[in-house]
DOMI-945392 format. One record per atom (N, C-alpha, C): residue number from 0; residue in one letter; atom name; x, y, z. Coordinates in pm, 1 decimal, always signed. Atoms other than C-alpha are relative to their C-alpha. Example, Ala and Ser with C-alpha at 12.3 -4.5 7.8 and 13.67 -1.06 7.14 Angstrom:
<0 "A" "N" <+89.0 -119.0 +0.0>>
<0 "A" "CA" <+1230.0 -450.0 +780.0>>
<0 "A" "C" <+90.0 +120.0 +0.0>>
<1 "S" "N" <-82.0 -119.0 -6.0>>
<1 "S" "CA" <+1367.0 -106.0 +714.0>>
<1 "S" "C" <-77.0 +109.0 +73.0>>
//
This chain:
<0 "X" "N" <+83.4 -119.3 +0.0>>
<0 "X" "CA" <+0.0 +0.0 +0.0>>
<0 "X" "C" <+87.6 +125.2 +0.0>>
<1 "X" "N" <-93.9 -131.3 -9.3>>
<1 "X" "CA" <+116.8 +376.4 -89.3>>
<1 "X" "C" <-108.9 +80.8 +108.1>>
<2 "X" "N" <+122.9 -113.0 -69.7>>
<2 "X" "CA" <-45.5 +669.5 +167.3>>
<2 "X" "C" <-5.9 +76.0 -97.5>>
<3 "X" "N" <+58.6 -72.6 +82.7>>
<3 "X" "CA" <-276.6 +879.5 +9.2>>
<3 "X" "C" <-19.8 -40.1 -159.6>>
<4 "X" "N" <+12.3 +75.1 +123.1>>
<4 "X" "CA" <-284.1 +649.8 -311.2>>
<4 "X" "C" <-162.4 -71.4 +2.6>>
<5 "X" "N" <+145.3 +80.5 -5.3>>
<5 "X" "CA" <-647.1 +569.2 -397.7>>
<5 "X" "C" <+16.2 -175.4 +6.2>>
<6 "X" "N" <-13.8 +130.9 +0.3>>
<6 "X" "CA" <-628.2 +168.2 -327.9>>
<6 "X" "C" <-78.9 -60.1 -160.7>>
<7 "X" "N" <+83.8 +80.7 +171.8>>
<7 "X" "CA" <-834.2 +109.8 -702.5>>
<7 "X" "C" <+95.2 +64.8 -76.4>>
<8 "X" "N" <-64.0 -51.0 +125.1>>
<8 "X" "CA" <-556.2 +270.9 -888.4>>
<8 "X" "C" <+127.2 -108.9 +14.6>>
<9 "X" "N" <-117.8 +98.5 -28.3>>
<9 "X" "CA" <-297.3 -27.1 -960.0>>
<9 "X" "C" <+127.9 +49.5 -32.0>>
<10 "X" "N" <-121.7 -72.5 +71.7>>
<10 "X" "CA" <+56.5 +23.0 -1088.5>>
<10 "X" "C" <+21.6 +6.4 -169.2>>
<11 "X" "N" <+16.5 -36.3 +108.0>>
<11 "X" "CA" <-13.8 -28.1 -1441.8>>
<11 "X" "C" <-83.4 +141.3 -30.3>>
<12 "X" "N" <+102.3 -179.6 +47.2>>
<12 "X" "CA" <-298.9 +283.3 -1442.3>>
<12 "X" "C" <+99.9 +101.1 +82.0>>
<13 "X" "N" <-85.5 -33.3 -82.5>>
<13 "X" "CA" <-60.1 +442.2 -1200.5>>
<13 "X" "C" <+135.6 +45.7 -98.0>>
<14 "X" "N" <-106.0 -31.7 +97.0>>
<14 "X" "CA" <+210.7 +445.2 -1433.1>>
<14 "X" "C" <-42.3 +63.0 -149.7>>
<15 "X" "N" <+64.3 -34.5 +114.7>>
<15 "X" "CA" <+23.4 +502.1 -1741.9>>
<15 "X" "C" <-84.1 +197.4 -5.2>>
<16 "X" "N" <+57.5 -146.0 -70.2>>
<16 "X" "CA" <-162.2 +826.4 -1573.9>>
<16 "X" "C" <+116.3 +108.9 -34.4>>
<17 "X" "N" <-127.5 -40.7 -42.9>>
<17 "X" "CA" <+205.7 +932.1 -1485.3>>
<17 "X" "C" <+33.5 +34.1 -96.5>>
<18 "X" "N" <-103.1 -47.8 +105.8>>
<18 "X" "CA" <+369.1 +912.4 -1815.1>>
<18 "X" "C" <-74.4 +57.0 -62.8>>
<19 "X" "N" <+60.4 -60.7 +97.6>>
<19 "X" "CA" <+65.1 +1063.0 -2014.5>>
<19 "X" "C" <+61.2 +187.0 +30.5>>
<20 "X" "N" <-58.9 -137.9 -7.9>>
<20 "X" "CA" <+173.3 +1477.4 -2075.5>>
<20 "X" "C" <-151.9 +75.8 -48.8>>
<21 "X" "N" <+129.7 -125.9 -19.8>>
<21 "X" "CA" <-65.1 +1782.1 -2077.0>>
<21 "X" "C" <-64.2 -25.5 -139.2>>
<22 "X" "N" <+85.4 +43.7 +134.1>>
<22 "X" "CA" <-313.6 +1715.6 -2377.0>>
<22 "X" "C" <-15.5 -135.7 +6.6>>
<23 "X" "N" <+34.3 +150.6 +32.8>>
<23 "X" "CA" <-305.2 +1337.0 -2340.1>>
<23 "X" "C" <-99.1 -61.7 -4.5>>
<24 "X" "N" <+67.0 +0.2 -15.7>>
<24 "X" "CA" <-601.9 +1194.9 -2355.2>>
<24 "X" "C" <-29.2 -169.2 +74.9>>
<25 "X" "N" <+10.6 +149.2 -42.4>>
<25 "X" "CA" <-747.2 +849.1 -2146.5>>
<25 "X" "C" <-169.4 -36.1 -19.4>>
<26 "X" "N" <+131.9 +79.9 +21.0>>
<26 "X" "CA" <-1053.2 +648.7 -2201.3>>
<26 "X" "C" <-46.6 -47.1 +129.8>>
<27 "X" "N" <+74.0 +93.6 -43.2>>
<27 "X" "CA" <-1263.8 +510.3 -1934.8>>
<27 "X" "C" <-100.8 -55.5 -29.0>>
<28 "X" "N" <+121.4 +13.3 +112.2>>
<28 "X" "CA" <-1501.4 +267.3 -2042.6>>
<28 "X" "C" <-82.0 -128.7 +110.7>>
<29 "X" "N" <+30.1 +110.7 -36.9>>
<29 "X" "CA" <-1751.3 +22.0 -1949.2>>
<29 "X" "C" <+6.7 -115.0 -28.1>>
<30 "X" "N" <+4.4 +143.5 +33.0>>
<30 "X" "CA" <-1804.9 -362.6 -1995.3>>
<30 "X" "C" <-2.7 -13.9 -144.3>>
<31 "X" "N" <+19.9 +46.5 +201.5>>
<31 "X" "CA" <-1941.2 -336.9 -2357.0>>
<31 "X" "C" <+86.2 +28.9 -49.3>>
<32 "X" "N" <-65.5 -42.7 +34.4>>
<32 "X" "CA" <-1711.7 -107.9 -2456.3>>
<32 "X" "C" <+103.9 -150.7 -104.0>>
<33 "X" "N" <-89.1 +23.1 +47.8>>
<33 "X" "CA" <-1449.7 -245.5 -2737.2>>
<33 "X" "C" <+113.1 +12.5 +56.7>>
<34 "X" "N" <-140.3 -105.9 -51.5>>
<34 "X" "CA" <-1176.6 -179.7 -2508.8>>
<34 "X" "C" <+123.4 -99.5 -36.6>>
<35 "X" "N" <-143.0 +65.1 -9.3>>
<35 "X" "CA" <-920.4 -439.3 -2588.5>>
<35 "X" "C" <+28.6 +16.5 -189.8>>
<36 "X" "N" <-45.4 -22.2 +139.8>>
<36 "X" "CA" <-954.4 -369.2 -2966.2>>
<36 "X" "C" <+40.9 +145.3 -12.6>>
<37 "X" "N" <-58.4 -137.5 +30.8>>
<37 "X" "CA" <-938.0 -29.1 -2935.4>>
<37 "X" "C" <+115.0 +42.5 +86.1>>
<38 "X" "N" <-98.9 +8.4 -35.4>>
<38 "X" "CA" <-672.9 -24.8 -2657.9>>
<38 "X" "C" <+105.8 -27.2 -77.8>>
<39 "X" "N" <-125.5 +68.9 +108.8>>
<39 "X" "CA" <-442.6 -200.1 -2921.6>>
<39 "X" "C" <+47.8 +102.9 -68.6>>
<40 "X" "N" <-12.6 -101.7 +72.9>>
<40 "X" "CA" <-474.4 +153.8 -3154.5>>
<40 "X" "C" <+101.4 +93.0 +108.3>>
<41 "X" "N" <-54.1 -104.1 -66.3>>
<41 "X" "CA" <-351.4 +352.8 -2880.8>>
<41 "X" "C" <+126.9 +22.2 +26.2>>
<42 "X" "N" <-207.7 -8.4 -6.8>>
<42 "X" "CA" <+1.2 +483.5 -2756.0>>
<42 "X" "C" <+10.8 -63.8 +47.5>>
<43 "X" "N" <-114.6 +149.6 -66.8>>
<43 "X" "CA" <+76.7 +254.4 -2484.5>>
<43 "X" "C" <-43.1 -113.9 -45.2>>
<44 "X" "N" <+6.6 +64.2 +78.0>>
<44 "X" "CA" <-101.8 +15.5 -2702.7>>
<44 "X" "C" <-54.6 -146.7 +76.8>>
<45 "X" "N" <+23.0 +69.4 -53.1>>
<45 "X" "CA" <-250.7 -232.5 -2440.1>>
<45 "X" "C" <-95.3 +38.1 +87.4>>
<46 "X" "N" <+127.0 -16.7 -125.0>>
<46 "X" "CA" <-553.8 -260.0 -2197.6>>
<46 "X" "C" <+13.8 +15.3 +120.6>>
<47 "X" "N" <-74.7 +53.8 -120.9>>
<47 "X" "CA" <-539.0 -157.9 -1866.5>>
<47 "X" "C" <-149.2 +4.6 +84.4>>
<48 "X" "N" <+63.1 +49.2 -65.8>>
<48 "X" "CA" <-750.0 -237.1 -1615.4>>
<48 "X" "C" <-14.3 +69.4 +173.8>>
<49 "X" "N" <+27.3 -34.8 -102.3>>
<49 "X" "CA" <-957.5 -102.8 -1313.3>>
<49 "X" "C" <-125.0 -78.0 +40.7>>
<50 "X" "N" <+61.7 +123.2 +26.9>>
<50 "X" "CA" <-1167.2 -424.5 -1258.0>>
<50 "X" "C" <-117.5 -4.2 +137.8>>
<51 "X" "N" <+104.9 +39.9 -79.3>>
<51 "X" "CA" <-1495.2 -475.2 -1029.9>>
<51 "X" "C" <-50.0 +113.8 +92.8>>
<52 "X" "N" <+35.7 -107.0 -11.7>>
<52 "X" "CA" <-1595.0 -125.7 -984.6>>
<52 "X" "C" <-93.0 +53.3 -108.6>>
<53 "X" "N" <+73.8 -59.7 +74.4>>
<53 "X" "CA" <-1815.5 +133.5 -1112.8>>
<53 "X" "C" <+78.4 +115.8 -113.0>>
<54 "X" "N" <-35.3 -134.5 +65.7>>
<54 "X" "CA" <-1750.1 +428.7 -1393.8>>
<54 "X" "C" <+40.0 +103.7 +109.0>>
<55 "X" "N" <-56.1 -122.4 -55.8>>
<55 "X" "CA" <-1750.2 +686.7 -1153.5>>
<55 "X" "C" <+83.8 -43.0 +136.6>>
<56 "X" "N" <-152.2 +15.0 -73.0>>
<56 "X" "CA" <-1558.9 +493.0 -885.5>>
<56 "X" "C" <+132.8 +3.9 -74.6>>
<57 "X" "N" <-116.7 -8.6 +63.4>>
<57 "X" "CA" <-1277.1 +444.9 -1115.7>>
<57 "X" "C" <+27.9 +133.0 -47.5>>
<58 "X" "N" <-46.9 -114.9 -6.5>>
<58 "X" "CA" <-1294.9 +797.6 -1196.2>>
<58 "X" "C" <+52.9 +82.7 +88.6>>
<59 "X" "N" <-77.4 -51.9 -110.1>>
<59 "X" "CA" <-1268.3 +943.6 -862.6>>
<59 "X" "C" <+118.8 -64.0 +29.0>>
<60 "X" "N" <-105.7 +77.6 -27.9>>
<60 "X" "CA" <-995.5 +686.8 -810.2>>
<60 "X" "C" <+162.4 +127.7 -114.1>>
<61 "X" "N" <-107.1 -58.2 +103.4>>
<61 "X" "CA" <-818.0 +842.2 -1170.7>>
<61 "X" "C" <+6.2 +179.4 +25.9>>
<62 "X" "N" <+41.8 -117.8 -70.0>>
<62 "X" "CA" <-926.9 +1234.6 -1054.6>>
<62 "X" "C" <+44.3 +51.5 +150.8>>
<63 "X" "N" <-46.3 -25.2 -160.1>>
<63 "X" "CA" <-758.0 +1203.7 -706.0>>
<63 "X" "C" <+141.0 +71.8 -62.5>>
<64 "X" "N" <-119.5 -6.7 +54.4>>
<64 "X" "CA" <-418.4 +1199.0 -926.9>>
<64 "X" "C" <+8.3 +68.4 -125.0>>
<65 "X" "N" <+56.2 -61.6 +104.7>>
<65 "X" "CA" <-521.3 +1332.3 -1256.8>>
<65 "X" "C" <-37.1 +125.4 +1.3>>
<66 "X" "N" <+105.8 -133.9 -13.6>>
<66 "X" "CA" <-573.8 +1717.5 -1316.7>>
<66 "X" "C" <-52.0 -3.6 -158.2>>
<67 "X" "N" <+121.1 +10.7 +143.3>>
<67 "X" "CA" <-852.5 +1790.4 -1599.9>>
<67 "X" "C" <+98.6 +119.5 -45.0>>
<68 "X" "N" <-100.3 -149.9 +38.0>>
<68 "X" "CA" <-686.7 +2058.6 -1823.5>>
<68 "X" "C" <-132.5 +134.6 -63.0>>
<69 "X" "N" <+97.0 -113.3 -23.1>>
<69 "X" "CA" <-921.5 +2340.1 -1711.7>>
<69 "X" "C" <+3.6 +104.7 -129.4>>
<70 "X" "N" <+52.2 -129.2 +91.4>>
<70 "X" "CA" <-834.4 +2559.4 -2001.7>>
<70 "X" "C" <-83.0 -51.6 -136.4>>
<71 "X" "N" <+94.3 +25.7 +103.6>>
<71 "X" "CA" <-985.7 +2360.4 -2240.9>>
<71 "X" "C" <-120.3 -29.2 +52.3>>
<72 "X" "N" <+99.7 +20.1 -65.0>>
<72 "X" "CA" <-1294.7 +2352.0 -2056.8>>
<72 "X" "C" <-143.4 -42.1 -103.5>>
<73 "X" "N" <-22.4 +77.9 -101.2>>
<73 "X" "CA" <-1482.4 +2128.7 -2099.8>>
<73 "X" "C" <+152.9 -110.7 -27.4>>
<74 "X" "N" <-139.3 +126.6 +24.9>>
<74 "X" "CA" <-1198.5 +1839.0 -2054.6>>
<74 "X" "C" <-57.3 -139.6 +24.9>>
<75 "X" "N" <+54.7 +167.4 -75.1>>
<75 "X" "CA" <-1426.5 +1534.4 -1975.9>>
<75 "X" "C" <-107.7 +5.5 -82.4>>
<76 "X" "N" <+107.3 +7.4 +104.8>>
<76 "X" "CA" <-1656.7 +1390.1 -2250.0>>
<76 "X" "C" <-33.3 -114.4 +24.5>>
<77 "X" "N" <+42.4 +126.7 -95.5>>
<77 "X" "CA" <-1905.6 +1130.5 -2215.9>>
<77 "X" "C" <-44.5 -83.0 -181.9>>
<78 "X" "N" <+25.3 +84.6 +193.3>>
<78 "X" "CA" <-2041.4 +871.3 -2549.0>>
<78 "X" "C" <-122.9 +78.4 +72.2>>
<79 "X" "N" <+136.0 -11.4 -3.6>>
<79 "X" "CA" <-2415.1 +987.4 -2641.9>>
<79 "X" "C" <-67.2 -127.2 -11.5>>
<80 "X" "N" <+94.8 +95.6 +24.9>>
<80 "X" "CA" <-2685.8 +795.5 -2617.4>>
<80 "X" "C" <-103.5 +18.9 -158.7>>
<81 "X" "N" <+67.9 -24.3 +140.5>>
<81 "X" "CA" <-2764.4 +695.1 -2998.0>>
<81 "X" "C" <-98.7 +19.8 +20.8>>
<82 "X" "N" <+139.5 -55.9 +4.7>>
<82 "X" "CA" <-3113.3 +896.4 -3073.1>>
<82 "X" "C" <-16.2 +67.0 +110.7>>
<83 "X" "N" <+44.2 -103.2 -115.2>>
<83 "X" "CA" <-3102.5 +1067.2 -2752.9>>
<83 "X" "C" <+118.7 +44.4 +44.7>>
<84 "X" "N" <-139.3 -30.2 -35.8>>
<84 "X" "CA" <-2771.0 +1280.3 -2744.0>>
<84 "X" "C" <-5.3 +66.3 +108.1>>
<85 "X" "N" <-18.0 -54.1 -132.8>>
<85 "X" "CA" <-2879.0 +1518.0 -2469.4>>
<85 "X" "C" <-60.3 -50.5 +99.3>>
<86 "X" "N" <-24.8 +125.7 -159.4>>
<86 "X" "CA" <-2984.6 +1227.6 -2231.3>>
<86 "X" "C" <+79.6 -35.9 +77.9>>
<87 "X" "N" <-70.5 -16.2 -45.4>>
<87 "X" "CA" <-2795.6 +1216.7 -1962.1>>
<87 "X" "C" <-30.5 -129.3 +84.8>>
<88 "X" "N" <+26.5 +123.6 -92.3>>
<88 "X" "CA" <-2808.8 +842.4 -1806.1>>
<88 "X" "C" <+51.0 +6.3 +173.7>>
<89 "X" "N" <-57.1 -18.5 -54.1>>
<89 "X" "CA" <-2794.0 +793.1 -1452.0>>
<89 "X" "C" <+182.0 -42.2 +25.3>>
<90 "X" "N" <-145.1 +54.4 +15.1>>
<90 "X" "CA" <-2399.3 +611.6 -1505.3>>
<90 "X" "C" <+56.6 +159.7 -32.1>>
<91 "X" "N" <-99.6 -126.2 +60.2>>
<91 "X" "CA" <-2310.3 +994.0 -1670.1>>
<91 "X" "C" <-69.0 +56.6 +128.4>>
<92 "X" "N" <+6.1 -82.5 -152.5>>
<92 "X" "CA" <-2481.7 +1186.1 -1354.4>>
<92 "X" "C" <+76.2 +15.1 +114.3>>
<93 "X" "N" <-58.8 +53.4 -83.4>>
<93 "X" "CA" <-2312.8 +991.2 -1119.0>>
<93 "X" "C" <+157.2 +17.7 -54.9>>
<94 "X" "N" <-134.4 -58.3 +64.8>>
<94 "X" "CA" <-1939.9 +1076.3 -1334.9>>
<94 "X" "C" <-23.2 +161.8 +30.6>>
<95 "X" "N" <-12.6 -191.7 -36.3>>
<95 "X" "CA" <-2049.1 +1458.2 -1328.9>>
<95 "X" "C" <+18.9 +45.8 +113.5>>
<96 "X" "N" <-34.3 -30.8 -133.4>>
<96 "X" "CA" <-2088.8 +1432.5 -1000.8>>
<96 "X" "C" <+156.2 +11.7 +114.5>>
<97 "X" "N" <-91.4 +52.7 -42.6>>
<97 "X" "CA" <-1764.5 +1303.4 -913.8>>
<97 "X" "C" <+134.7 +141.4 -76.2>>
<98 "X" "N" <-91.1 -141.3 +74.4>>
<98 "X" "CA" <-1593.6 +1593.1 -1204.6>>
<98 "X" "C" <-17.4 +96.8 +81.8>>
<99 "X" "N" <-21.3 -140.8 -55.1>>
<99 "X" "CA" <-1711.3 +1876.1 -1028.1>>
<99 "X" "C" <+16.5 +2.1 +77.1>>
<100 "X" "N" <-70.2 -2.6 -150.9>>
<100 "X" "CA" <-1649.1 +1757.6 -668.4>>
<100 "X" "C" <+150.7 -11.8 -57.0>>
<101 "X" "N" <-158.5 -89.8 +74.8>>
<101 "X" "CA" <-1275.1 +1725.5 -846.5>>
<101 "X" "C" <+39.3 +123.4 -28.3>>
<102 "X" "N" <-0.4 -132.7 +31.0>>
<102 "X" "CA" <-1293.2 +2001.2 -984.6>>
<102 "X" "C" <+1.0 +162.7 +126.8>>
<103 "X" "N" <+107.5 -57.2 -51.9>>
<103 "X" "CA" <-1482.1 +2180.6 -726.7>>
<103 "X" "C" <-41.0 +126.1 +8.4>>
<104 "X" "N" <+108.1 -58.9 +50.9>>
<104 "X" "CA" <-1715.3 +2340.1 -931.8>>
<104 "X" "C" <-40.7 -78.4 -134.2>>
<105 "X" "N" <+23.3 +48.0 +94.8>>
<105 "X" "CA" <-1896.0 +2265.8 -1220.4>>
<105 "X" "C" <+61.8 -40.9 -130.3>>
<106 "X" "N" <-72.4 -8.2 +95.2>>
<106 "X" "CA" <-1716.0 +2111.7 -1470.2>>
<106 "X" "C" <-86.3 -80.5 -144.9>>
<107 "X" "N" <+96.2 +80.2 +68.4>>
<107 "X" "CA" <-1981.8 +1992.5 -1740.2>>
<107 "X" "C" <+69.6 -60.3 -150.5>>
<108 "X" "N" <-48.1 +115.7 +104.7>>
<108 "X" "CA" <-1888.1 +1682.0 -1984.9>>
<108 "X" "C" <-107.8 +72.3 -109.2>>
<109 "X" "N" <-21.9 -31.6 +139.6>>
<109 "X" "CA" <-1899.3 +1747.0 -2364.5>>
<109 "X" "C" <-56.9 -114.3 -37.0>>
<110 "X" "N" <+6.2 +110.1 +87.9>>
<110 "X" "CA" <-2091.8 +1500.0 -2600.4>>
<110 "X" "C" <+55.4 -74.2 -101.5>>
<111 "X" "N" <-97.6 +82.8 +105.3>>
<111 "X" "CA" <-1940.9 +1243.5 -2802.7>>
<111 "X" "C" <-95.5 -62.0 -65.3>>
<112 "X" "N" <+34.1 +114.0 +77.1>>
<112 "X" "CA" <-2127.3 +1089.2 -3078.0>>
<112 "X" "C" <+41.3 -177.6 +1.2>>
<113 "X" "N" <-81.2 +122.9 +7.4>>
<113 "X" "CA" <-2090.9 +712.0 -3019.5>>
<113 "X" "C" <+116.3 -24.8 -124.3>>
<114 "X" "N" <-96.2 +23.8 +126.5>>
<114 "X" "CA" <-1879.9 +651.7 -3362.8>>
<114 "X" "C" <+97.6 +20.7 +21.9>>
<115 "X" "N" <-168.3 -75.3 -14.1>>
<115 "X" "CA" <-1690.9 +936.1 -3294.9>>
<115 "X" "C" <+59.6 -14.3 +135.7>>
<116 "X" "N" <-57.0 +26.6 -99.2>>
<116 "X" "CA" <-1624.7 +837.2 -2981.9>>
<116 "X" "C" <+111.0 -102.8 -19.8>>
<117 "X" "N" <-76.9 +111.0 +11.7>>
<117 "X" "CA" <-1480.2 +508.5 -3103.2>>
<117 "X" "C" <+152.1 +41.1 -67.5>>
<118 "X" "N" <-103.4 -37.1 -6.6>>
<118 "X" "CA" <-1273.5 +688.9 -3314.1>>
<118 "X" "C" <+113.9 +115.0 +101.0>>
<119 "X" "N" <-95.7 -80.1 -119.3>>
<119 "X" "CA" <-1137.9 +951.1 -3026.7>>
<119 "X" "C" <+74.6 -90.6 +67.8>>
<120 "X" "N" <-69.2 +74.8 -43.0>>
<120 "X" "CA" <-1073.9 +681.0 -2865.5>>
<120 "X" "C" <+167.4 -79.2 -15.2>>
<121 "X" "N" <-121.0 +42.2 +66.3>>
<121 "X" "CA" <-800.8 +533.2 -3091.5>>
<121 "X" "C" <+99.8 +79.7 +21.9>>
<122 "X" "N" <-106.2 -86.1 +9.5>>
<122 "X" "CA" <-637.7 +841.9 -3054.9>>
<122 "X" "C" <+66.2 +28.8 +159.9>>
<123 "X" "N" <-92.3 +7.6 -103.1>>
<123 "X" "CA" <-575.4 +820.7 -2695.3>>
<123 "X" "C" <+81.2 -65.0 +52.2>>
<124 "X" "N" <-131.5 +68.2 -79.6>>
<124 "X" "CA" <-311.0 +768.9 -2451.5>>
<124 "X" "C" <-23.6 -123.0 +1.6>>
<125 "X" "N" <+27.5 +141.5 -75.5>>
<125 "X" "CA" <-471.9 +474.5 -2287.4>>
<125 "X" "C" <-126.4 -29.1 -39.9>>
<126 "X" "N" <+95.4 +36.9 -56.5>>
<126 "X" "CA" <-780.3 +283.2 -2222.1>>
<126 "X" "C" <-40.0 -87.3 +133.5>>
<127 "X" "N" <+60.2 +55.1 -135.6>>
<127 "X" "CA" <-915.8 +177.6 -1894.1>>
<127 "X" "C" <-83.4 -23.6 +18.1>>
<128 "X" "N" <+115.1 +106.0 +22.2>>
<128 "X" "CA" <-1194.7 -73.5 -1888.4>>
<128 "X" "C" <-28.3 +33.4 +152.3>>
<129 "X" "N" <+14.0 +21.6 -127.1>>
<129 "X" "CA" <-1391.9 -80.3 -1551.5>>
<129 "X" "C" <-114.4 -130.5 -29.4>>
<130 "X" "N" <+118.4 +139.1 -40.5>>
<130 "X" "CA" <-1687.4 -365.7 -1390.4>>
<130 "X" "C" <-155.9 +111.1 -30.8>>
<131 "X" "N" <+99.5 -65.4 +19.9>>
<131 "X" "CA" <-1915.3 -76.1 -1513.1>>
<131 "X" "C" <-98.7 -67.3 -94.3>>
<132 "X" "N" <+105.4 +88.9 +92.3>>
<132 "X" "CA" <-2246.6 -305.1 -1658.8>>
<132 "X" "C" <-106.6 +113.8 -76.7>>
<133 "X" "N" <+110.9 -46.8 +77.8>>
<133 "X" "CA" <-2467.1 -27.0 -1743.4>>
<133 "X" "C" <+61.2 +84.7 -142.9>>
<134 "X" "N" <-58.9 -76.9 +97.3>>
<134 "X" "CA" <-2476.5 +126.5 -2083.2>>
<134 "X" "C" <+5.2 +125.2 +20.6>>
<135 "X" "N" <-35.3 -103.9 +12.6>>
<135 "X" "CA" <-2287.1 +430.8 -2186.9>>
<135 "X" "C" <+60.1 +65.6 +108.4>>
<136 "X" "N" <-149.1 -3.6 -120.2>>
<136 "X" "CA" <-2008.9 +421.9 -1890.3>>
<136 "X" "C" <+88.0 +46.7 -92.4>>
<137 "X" "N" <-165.1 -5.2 +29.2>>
<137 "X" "CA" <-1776.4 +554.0 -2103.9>>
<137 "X" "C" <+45.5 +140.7 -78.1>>
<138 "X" "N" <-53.9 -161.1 -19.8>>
<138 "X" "CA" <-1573.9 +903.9 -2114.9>>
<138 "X" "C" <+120.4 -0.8 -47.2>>
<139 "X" "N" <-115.6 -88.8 +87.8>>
<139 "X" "CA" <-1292.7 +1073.5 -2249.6>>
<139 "X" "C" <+65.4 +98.9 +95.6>>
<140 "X" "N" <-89.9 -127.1 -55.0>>
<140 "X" "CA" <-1075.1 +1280.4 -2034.1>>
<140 "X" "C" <+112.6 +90.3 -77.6>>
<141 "X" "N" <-104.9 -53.6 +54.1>>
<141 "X" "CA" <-800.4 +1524.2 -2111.7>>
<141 "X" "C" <+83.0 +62.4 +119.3>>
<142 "X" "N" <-85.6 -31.4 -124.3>>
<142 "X" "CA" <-490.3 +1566.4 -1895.8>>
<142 "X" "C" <+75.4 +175.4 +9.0>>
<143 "X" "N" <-9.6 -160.4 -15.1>>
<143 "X" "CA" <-440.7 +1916.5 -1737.6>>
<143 "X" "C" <+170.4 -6.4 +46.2>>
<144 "X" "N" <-139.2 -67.4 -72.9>>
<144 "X" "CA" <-105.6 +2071.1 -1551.1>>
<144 "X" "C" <-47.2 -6.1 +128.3>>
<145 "X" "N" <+39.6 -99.3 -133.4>>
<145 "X" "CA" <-74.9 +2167.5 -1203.4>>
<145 "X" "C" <+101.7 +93.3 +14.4>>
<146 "X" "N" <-42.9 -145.9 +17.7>>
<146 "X" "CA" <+69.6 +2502.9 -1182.8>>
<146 "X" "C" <+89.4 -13.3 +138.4>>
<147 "X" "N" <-75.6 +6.8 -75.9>>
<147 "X" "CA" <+379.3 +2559.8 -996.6>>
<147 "X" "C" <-76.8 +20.9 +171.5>>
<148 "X" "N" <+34.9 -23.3 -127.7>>
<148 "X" "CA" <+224.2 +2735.0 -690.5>>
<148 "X" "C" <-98.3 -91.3 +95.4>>
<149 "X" "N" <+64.8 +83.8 -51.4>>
<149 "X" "CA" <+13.4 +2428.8 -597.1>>
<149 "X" "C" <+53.6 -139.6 +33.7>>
<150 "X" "N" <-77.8 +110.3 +2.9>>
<150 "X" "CA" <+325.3 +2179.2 -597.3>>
<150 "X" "C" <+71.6 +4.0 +136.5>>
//
């Protein structure tokens, strides 16, 4: 065990978090999700794993360590729900909730067309699969800075 290390963040996401740089982008996704095919596209090029949890636990877990990169506001995007893009399932409520207590303030997620989600996806850093069963668990972050005076 590390102190102050969320216990759901292993040393593969841990390391992967670490080496991503300001703009990087990470996937969290749920069960359905494609994640080991589309993991393969990506830079570190392998699946990693935050296993028998929810979406937004594994976020607060990645969000303890993780800063959002506030100037592109928003920095956290969620998939739409095909035919109903501004539906907001409870699985994405329960993530917002968790962004803006990070944050703390409102930090409101950006829609992703499923498709284009799949392809955003490819283009990120990582992917990180969780035990998330319900549909449309699955988000898009973008990695911020932390500014000298807060180090």
């Amino acid at each position: 065990m590390l102190k102050n290390i969320d216990p759901a963040l292993n040393a593969d996401v841990l390391h992967a978090l670490r080496s991503m740089g300001h703009g990087d982008t990470v996937v969290v996704s749920d069960t359905n999700f494609p994640s080991d095919s589309i993991a393969r596209q990506t830079v570190l090029g392998k699946l990693l794993r935050i296993d028998n949890v929810s979406s937004a636990r594994a976020i607060e877990a990645i969000l303890s360590v993780m800063p959002l990169d506030t100037p592109l506001q928003p920095s956290a995007g969620r998939m739409e729900i095909m035919g109903a893009p501004d539906e907001i399932p409870p699985v994405q409520q329960e993530v917002q909730a968790v962004i803006d207590g990070a944050e703390g303030k409102p930090a409101p997620m950006y829609g992703i067309e499923r498709f284009a989600f799949y392809e955003e996806a490819k283009k990120a850093y990582c992917v990180i699969t969780t035990g998330e069963n319900r549909f449309y668990g699955c988000f898009l972050f973008t990695k911020g800075v932390i500014p000298p005076e807060t180090v």
